[in-house]
N, CA, C and O atoms as CSV, one atom per row, in Angstrom:
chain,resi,resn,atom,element,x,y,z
A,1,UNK,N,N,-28.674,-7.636,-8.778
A,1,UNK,CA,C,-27.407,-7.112,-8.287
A,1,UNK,C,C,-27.609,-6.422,-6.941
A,1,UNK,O,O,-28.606,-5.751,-6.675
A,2,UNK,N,N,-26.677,-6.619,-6.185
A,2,UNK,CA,C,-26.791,-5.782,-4.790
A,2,UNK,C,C,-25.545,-4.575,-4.859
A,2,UNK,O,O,-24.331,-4.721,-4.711
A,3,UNK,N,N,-26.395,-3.250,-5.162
A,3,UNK,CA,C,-25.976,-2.364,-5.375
A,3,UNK,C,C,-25.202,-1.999,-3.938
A,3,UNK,O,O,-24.150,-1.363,-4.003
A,4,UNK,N,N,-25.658,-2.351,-2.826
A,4,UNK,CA,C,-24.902,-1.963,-1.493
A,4,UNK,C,C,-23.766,-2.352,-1.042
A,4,UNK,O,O,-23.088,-1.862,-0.139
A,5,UNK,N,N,-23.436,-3.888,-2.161
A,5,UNK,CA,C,-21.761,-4.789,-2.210
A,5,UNK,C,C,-20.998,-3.371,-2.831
A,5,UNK,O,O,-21.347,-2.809,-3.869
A,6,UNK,N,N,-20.032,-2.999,-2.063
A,6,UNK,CA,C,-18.885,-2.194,-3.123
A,6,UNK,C,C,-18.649,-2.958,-3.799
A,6,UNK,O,O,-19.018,-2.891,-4.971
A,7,UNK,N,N,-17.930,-3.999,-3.315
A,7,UNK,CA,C,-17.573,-4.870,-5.240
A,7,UNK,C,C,-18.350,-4.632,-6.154
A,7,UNK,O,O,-18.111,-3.915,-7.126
A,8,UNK,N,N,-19.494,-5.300,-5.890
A,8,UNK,CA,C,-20.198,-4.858,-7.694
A,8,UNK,C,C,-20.529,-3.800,-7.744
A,8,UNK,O,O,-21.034,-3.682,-8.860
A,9,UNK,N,N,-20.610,-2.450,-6.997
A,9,UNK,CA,C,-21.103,-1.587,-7.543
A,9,UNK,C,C,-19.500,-1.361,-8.316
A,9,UNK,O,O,-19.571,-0.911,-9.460
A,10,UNK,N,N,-18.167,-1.622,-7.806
A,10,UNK,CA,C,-16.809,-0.589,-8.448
A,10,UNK,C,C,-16.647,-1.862,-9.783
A,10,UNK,O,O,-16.180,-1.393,-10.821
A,11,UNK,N,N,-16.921,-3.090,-9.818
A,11,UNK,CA,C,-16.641,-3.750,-10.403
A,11,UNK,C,C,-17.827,-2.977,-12.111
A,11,UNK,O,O,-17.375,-2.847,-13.248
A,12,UNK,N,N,-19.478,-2.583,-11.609
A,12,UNK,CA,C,-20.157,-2.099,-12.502
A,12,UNK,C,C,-19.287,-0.850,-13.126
A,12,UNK,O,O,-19.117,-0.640,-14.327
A,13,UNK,N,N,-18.885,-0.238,-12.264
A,13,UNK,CA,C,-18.259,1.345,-12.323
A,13,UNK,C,C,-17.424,1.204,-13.074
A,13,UNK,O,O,-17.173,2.225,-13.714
A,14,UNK,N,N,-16.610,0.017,-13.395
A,14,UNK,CA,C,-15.243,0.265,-13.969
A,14,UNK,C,C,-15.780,-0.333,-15.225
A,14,UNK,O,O,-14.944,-0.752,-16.025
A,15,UNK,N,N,-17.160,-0.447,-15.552
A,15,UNK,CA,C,-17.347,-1.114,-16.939
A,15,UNK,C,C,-18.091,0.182,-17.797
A,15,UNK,O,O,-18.419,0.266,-18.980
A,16,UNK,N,N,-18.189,1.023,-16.803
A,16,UNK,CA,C,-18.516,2.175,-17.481
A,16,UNK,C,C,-17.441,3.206,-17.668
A,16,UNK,O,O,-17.204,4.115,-18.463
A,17,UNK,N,N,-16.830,2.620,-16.480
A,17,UNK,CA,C,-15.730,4.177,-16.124
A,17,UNK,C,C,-13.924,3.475,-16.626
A,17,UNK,O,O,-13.021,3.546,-15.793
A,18,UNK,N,N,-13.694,2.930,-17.861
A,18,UNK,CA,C,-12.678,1.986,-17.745
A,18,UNK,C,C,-11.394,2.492,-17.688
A,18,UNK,O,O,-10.292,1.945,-17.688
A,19,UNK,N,N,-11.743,3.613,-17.641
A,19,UNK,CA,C,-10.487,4.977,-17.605
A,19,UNK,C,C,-9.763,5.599,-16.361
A,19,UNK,O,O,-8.712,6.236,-16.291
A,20,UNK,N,N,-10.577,5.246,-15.492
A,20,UNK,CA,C,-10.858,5.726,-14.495
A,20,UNK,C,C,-9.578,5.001,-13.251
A,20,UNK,O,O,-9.684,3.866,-12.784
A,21,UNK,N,N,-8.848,5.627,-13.037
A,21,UNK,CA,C,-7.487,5.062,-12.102
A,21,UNK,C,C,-8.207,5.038,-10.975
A,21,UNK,O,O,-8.314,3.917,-10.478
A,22,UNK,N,N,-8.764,5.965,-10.382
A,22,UNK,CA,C,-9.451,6.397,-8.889
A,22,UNK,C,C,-10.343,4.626,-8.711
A,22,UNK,O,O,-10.087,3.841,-7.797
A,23,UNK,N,N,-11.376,4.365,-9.843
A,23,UNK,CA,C,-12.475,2.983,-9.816
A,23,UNK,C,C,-11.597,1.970,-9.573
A,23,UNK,O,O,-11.771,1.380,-8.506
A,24,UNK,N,N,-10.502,1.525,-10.422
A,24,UNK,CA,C,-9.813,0.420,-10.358
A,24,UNK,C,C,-9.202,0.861,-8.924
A,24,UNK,O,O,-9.214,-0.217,-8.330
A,25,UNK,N,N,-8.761,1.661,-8.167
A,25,UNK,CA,C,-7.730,1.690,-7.086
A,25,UNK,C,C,-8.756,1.172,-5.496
A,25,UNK,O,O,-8.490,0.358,-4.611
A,26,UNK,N,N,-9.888,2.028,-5.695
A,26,UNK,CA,C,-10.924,1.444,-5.147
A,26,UNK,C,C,-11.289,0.316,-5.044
A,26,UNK,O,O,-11.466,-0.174,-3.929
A,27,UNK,N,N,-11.563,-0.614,-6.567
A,27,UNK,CA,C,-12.060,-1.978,-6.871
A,27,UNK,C,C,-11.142,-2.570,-5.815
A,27,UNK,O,O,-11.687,-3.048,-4.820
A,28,UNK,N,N,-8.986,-2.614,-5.964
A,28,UNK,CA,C,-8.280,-3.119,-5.656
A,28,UNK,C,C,-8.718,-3.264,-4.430
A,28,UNK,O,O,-9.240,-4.342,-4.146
A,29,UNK,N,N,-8.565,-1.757,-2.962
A,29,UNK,CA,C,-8.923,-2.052,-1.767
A,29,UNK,C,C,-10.229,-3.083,-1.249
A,29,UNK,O,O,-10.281,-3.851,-0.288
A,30,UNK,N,N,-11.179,-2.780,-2.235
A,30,UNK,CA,C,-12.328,-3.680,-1.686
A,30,UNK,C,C,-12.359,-5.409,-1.892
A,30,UNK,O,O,-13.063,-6.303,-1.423
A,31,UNK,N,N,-11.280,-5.368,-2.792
A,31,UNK,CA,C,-11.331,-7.009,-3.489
A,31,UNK,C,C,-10.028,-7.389,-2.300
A,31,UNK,O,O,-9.827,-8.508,-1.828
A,32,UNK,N,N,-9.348,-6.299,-2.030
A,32,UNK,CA,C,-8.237,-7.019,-0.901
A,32,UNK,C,C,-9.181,-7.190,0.708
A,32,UNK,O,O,-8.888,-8.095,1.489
A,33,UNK,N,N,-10.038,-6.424,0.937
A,33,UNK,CA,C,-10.883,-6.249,2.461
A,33,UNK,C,C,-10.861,-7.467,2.347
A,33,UNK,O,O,-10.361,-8.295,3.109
A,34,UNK,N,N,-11.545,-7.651,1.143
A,34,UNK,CA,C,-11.734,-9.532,0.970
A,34,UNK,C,C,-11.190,-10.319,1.056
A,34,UNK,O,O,-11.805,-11.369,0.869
A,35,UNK,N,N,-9.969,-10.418,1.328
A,35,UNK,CA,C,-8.938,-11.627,1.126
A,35,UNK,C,C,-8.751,-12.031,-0.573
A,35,UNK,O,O,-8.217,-13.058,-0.993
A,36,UNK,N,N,-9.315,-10.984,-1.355
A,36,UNK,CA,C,-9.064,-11.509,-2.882
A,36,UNK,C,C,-8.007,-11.243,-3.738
A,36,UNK,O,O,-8.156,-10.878,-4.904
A,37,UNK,N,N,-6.557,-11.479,-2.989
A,37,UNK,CA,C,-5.743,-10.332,-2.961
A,37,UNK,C,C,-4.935,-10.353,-5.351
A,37,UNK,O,O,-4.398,-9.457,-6.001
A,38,UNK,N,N,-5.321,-11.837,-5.748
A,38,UNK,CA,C,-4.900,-11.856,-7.209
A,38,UNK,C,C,-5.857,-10.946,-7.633
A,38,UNK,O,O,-5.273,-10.011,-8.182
A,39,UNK,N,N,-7.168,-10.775,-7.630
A,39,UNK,CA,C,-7.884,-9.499,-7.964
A,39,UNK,C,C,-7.543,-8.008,-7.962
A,39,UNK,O,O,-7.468,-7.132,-8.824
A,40,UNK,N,N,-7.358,-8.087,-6.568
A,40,UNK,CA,C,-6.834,-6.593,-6.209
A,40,UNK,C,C,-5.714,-6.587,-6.854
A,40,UNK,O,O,-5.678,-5.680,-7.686
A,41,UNK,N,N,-4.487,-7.435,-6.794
A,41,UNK,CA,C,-3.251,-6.520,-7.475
A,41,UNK,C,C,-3.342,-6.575,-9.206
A,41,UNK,O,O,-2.513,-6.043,-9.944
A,42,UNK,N,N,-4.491,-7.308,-9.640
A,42,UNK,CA,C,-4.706,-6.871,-11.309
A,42,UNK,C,C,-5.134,-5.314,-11.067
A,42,UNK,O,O,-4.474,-4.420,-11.598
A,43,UNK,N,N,-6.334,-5.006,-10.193
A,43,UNK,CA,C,-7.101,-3.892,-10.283
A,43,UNK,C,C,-6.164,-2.777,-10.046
A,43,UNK,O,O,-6.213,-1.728,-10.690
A,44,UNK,N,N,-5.245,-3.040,-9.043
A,44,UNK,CA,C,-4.316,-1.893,-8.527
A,44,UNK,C,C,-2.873,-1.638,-10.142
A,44,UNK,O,O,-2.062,-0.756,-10.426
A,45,UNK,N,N,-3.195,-2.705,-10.633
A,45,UNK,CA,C,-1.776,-2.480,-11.999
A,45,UNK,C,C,-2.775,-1.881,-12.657
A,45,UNK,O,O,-2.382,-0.729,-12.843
A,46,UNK,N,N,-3.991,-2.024,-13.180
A,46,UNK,CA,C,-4.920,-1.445,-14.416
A,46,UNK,C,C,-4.800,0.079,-13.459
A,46,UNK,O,O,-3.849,0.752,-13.857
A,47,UNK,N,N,-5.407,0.591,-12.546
A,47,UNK,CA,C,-4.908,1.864,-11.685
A,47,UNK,C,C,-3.740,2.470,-11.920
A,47,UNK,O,O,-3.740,3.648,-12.278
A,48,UNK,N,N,-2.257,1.582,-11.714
A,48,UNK,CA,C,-1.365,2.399,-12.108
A,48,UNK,C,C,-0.891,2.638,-13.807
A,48,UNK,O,O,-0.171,3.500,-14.311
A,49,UNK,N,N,-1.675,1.417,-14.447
A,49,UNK,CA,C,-1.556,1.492,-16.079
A,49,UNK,C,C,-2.350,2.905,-16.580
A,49,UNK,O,O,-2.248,3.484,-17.662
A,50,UNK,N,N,-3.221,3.266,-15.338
A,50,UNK,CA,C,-4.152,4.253,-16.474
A,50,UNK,C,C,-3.318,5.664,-15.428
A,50,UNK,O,O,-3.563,6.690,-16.063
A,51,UNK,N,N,-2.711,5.941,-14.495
A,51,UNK,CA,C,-2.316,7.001,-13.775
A,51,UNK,C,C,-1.203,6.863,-13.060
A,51,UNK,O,O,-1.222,7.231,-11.885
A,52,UNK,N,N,0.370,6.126,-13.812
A,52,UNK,CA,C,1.559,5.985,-13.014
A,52,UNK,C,C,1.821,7.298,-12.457
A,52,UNK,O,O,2.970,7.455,-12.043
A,53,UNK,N,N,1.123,8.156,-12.363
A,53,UNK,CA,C,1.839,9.552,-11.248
A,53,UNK,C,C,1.145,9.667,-9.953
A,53,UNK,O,O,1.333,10.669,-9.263
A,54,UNK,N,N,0.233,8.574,-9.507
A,54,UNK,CA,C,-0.283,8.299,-8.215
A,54,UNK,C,C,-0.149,7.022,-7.458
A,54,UNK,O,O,-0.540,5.856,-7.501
A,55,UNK,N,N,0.888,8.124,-6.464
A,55,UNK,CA,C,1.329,7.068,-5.671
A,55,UNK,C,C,0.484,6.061,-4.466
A,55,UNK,O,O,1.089,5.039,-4.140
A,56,UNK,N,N,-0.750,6.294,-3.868
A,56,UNK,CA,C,-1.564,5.601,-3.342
A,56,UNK,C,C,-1.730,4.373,-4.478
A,56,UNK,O,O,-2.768,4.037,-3.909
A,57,UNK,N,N,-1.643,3.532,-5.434
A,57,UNK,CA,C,-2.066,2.802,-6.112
A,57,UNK,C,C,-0.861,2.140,-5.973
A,57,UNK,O,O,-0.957,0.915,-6.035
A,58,UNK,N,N,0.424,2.665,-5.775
A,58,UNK,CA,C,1.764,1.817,-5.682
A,58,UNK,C,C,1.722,1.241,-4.302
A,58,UNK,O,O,1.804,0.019,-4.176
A,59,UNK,N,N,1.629,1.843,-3.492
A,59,UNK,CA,C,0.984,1.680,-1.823
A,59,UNK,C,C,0.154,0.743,-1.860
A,59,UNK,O,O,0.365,-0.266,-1.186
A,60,UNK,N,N,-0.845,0.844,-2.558
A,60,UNK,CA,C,-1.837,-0.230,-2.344
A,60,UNK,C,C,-1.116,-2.054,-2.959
A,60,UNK,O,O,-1.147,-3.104,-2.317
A,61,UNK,N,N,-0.796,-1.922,-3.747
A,61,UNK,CA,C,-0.097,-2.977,-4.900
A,61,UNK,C,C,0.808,-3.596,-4.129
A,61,UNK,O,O,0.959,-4.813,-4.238
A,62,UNK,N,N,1.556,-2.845,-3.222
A,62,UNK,CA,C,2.876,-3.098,-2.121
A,62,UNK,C,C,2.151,-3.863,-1.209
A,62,UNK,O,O,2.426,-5.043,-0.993
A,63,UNK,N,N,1.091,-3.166,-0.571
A,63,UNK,CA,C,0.778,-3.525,0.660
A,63,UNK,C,C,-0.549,-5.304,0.239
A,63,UNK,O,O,-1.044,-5.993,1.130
A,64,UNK,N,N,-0.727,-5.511,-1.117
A,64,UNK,CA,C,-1.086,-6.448,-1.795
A,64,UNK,C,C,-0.092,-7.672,-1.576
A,64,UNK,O,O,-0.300,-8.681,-0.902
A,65,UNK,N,N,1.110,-7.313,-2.356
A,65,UNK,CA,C,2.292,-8.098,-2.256
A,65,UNK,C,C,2.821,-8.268,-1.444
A,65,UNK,O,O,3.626,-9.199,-1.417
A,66,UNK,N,N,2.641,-7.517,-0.471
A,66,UNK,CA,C,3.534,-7.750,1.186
A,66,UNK,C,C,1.989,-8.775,1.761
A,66,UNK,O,O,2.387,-9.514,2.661
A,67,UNK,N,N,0.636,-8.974,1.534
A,67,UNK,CA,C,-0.322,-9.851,2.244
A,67,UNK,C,C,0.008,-11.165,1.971
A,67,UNK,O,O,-0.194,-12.078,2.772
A,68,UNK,N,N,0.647,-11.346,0.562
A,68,UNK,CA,C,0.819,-12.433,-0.210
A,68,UNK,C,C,2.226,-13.043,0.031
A,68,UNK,O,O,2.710,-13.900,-0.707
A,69,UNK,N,N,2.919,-12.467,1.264
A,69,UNK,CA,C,4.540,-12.900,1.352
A,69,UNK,C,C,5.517,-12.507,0.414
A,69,UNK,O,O,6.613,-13.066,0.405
A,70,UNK,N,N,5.112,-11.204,-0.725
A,70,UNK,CA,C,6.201,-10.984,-1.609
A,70,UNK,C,C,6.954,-9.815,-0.967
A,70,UNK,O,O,6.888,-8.805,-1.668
A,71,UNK,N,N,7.689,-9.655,0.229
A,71,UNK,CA,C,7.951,-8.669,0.672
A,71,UNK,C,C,8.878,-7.735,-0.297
A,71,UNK,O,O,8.857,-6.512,-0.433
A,72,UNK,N,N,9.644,-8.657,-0.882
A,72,UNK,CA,C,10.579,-7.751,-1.949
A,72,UNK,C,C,10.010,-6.723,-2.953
A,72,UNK,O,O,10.569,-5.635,-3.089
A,73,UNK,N,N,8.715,-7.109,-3.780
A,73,UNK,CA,C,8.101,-6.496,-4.789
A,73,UNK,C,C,7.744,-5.501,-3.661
A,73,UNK,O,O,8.244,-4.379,-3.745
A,74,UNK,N,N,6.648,-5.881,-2.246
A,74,UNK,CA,C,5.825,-4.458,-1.869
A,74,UNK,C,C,7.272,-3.774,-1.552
A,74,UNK,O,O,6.993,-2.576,-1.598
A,75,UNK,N,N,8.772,-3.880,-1.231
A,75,UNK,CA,C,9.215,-2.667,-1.175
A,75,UNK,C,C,9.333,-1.865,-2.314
A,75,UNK,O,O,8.874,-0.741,-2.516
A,76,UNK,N,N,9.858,-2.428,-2.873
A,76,UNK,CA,C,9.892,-1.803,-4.389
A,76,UNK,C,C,8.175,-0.793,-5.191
A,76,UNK,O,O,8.118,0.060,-6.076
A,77,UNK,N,N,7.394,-1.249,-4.595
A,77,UNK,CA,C,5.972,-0.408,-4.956
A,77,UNK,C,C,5.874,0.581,-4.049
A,77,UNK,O,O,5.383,1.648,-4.417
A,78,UNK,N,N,6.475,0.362,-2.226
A,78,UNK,CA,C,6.327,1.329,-1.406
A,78,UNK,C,C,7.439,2.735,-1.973
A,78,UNK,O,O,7.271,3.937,-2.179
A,79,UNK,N,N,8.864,1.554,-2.085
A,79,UNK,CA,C,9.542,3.065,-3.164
A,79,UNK,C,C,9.267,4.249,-3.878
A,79,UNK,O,O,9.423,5.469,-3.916
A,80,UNK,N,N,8.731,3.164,-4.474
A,80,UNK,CA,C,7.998,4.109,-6.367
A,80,UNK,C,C,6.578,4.990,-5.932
A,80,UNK,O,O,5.921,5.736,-6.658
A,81,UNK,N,N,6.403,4.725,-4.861
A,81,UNK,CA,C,5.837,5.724,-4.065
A,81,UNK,C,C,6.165,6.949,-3.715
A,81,UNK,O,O,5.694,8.004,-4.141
A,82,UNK,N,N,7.484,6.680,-2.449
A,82,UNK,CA,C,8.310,7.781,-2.046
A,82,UNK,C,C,8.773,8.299,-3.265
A,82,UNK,O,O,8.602,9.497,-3.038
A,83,UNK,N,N,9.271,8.238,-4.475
A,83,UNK,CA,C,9.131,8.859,-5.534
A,83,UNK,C,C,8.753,9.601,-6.128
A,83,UNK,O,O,9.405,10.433,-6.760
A,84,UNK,N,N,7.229,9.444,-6.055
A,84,UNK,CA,C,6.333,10.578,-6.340
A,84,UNK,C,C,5.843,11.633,-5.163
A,84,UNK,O,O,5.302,12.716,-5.388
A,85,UNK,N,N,6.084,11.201,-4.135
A,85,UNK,CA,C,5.277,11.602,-3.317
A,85,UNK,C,C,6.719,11.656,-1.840
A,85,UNK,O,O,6.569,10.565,-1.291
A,86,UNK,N,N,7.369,12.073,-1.427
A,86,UNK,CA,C,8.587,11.708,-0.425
A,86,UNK,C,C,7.536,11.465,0.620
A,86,UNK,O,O,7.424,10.453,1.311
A,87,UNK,N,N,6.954,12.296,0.632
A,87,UNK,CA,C,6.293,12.710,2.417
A,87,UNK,C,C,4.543,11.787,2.479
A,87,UNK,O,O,3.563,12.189,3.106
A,88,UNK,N,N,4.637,10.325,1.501
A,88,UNK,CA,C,3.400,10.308,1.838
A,88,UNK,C,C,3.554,9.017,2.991
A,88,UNK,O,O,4.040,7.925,2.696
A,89,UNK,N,N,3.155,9.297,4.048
A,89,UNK,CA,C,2.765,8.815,5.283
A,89,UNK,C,C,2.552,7.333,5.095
A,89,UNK,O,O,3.619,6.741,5.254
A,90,UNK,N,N,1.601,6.571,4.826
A,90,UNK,CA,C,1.560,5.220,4.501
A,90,UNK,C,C,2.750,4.311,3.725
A,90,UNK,O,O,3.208,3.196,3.977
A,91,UNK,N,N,3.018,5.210,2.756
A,91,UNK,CA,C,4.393,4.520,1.890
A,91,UNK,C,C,5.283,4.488,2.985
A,91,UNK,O,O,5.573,3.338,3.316
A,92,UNK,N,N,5.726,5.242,3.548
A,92,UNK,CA,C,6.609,5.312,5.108
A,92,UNK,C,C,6.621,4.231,6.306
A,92,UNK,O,O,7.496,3.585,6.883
A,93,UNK,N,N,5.477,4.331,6.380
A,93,UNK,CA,C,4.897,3.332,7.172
A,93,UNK,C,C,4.799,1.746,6.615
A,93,UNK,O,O,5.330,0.901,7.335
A,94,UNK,N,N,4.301,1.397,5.662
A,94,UNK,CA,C,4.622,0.305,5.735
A,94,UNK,C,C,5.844,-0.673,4.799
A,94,UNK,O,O,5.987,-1.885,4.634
A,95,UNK,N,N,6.710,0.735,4.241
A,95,UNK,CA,C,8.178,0.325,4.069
A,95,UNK,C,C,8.731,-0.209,5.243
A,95,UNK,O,O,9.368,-1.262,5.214
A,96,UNK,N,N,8.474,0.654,6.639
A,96,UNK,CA,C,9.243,0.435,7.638
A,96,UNK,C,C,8.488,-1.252,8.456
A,96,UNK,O,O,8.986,-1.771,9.455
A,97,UNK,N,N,7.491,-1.702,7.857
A,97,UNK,CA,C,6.611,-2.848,8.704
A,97,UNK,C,C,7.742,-3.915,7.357
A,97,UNK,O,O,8.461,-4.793,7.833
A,98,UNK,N,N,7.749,-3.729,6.072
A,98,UNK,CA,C,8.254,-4.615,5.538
A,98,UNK,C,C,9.999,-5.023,5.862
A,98,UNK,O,O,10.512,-6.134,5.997
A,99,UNK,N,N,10.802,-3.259,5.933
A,99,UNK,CA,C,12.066,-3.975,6.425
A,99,UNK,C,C,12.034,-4.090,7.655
A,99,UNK,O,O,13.240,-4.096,7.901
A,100,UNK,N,N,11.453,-4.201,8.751
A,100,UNK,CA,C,11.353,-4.632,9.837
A,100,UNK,C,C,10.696,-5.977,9.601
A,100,UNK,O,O,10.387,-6.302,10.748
A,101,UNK,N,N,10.284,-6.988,8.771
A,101,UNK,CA,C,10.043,-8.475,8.347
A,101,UNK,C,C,11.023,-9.145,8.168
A,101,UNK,O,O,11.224,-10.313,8.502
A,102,UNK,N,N,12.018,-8.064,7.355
A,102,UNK,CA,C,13.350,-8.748,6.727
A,102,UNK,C,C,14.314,-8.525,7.849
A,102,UNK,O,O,15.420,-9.054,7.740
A,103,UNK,N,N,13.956,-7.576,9.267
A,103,UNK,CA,C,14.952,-7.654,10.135
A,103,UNK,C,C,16.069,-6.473,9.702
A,103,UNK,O,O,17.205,-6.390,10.170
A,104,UNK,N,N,15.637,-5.822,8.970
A,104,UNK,CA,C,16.334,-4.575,8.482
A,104,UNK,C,C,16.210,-3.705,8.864
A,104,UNK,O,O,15.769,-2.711,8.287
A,105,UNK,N,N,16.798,-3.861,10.698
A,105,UNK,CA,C,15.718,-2.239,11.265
A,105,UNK,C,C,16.355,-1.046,10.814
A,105,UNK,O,O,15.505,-0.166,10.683
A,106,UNK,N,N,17.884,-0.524,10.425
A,106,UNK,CA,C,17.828,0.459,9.911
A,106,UNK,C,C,16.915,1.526,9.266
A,106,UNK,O,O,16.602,2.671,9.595
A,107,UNK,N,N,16.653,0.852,8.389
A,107,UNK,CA,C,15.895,0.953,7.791
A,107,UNK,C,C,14.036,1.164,7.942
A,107,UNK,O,O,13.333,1.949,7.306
A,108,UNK,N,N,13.683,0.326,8.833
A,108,UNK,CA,C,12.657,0.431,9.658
A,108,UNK,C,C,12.663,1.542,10.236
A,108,UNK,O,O,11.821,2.407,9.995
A,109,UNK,N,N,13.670,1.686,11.134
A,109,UNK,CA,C,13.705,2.832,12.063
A,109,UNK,C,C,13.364,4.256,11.156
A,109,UNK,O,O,12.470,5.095,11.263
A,110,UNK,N,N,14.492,4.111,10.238
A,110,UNK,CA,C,14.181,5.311,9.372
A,110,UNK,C,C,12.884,5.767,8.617
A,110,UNK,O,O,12.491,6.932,8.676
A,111,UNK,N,N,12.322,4.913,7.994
A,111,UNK,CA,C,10.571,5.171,7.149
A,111,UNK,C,C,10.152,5.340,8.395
A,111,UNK,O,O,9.860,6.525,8.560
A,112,UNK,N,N,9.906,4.388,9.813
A,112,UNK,CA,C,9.097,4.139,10.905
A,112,UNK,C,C,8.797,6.108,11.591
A,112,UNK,O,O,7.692,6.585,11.852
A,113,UNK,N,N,10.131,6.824,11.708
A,113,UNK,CA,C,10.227,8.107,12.258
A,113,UNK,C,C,9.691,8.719,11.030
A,113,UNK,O,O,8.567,9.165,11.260
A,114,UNK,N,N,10.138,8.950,9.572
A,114,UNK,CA,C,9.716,9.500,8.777
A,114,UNK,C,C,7.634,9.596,8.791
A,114,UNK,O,O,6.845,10.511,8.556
A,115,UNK,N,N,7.531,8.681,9.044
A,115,UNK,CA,C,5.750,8.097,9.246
A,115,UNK,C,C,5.019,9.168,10.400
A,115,UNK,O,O,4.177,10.038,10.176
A,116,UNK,N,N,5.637,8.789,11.678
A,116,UNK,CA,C,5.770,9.807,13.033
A,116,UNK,C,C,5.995,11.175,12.543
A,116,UNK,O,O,5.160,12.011,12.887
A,117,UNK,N,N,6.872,11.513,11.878
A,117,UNK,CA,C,6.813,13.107,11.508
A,117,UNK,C,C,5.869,13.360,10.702
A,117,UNK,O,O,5.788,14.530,10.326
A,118,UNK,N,N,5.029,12.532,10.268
A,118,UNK,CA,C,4.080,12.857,9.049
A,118,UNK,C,C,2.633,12.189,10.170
A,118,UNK,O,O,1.659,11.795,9.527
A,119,UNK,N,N,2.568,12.123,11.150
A,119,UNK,CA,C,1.306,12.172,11.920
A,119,UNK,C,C,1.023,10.458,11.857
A,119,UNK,O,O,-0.002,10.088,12.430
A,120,UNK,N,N,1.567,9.779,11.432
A,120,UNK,CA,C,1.015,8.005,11.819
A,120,UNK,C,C,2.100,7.540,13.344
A,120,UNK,O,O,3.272,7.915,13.321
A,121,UNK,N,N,1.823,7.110,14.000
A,121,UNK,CA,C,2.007,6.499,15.664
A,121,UNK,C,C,1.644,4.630,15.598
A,121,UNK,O,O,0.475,4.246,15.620
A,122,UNK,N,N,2.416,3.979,15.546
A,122,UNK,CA,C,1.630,2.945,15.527
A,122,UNK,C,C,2.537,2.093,16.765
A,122,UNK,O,O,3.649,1.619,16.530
A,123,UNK,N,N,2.042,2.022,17.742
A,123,UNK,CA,C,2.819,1.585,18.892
A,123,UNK,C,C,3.188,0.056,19.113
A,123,UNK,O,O,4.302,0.019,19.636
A,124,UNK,N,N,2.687,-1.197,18.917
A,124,UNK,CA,C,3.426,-2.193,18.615
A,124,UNK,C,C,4.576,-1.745,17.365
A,124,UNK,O,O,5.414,-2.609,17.106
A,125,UNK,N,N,4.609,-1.149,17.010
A,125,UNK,CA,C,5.591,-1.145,16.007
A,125,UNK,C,C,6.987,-0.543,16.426
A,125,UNK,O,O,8.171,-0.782,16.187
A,126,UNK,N,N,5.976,0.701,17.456
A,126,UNK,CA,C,7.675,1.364,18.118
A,126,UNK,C,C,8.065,0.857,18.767
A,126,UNK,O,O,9.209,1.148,19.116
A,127,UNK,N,N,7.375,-0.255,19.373
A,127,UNK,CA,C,8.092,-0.622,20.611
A,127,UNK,C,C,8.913,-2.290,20.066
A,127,UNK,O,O,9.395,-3.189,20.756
A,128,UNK,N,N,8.796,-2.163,18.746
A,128,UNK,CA,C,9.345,-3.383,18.399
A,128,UNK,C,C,10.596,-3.073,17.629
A,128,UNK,O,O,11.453,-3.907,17.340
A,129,UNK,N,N,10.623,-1.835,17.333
A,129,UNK,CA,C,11.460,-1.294,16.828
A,129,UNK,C,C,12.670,-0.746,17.678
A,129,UNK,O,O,13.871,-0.864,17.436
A,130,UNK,N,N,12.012,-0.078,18.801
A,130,UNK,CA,C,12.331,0.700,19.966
A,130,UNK,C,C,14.161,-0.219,20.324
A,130,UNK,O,O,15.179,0.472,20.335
A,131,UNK,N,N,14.227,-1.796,20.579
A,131,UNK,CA,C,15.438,-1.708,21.275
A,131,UNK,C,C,16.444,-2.113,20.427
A,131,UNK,O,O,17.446,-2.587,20.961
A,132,UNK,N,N,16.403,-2.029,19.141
A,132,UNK,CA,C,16.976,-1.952,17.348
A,132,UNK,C,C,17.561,-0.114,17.284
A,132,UNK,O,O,18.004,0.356,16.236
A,133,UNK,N,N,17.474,0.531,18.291
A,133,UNK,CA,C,17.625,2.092,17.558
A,133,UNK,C,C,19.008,2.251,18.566
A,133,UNK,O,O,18.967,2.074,19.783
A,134,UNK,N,N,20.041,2.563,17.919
A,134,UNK,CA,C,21.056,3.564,18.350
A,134,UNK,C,C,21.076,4.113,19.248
A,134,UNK,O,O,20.407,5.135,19.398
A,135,UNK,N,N,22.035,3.506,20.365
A,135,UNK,CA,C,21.845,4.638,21.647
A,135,UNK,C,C,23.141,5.925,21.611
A,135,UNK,O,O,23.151,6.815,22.461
């Protein structure tokens, strides 16, 4: 085994640790780095099966389903985010990258500033957003 792959070491981890929301949420990101994205969104549901009150695992699951073209589900996971969490920065952020896919800049605009007040800047984004905003 090559203990220095994160995969197998979180994939070992979670055969010890099967409880463990934090291992599976981890497993998810590293199996998505990969392009392994049916992996990751099992790992990221066993994550929210063992700890639905953390919203980084809904974030992650979203931003799974939004790699895979399901833009509808990742809003709905970026939601159930803002839910638990109003002010968490990433859920913000890439609510506003998904309804800005669907051309929903309202909406964009709105998570996109919410993101900005919470310290994320992502400048192709403002400036794609930028001539969509209310003068």
């Amino acid at each position: 085994l090559n203990w220095r792959d994160p995969v197998v070491f979180h994939e070992r981890l979670a055969r010890y640790a099967p409880k463990s929301a934090r291992v599976f949420n981890n497993l998810g990101n590293y199996y998505q780095q990969q392009g392994r994205l049916t992996q990751a969104i099992e790992a990221y549901q066993k994550a929210i099966a063992l700890r639905p009150d953390q919203p980084d695992a809904y974030v992650n699951l979203g931003a799974a389903y939004q790699a895979q073209g399901k833009t509808e589900e990742a809003i709905g996971m970026y939601k159930k985010a803002l839910s638990l969490d109003g002010d968490h920065a990433n859920a913000h952020l890439n609510l506003s990258i998904a309804y800005c896919r669907l051309r929903q800049y309202d909406g964009a605009i709105l998570h996109y500033d919410q993101a900005r007040r919470l310290g994320i800047f992502k400048e192709d984004l403002a400036g794609i957003l930028e001539p969509h905003r209310k003068k």
